[in-house]
C-alpha positions in Angstrom: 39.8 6.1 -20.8 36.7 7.3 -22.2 35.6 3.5 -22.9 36.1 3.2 -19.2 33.8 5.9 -18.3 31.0 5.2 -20.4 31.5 1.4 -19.8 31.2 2.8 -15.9 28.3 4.6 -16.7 26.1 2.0 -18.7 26.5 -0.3 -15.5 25.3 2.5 -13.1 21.4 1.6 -13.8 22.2 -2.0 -12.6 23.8 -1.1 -9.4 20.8 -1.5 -6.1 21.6 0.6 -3.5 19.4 -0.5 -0.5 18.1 2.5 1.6 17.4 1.9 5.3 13.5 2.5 6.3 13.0 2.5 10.3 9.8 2.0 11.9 9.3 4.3 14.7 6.0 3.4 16.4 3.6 0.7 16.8 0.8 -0.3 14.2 0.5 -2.0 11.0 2.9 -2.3 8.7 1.2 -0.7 6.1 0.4 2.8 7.7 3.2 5.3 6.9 2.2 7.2 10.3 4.5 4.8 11.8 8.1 4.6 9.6 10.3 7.9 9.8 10.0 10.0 6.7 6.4 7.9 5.9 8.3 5.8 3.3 7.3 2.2 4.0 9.6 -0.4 3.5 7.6 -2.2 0.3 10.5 -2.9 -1.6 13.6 -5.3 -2.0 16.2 -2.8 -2.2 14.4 -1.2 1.4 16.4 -2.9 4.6 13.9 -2.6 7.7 15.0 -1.4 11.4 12.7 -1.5 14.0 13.4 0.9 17.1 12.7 -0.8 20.7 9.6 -1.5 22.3 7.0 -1.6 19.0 4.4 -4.3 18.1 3.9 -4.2 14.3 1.1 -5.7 12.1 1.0 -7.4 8.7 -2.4 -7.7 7.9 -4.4 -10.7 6.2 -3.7 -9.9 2.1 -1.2 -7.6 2.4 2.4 -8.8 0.7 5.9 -7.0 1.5 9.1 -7.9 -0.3 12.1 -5.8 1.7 15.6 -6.8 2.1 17.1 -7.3 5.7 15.6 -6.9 8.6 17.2 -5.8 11.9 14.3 -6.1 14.8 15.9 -4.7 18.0 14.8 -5.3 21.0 11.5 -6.1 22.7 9.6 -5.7 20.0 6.7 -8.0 18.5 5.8 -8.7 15.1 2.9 -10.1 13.8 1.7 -11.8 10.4 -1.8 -12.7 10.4 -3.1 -15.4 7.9 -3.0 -14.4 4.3 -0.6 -12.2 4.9 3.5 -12.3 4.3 6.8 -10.8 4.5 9.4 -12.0 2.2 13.1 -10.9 2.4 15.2 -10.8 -0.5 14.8 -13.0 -3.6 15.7 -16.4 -4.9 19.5 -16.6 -5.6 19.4 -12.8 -3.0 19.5 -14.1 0.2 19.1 -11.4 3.0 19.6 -11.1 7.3 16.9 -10.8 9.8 18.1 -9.9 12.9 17.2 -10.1 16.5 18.0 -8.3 20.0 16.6 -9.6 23.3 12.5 -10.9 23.6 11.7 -10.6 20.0 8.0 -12.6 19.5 
């Protein structure tokens, strides 16, 4: 039993858990004025929502790696030249979802 338990907790460190980010307003990306608790979604393990109604900006050189991304509704997102939004990883295939008149 106790081989079980620390087997158990040896593995813990490589366990992801993927925390939901939501972006609450309109603006770039980057600005943490605009996602709820001002923690950006920046990272793989971070799974986007958009609320309704927002156009968002990803700037010329600025880079975001997140995992899956749900859009809503009416909402409008742009990547201008130089810039990018990768989901997942090679071999970690992630979602991006859409509602109704997503540009």
């Amino acid at each position: 039993m106790r081989q079980i338990l620390l087997g158990a907790l040896l593995l813990m460190p490589l366990i992801v858990w993927a925390v939901i980010v939501t972006i609450t307003s309109s603006g770039n990306w980057s600005n943490s004025g605009i996602w709820s608790g001002a923690d950006i979604g920046d990272v793989i393990t971070d799974d986007v929502t958009f609320n309704n109604s927002l156009t968002i900006t990803i700037q010329n050189s600025e880079s975001f790696t997140v995992g899956d991304v749900n859009m809503g509704s009416d909402n409008t997102l742009t990547i201008n030249s130089g810039g990018s939004l990768t989901l997942g990883a090679s071999g970690n295939a992630k979602d991006f979802t859409t509602g109704n008149d997503i540009t």
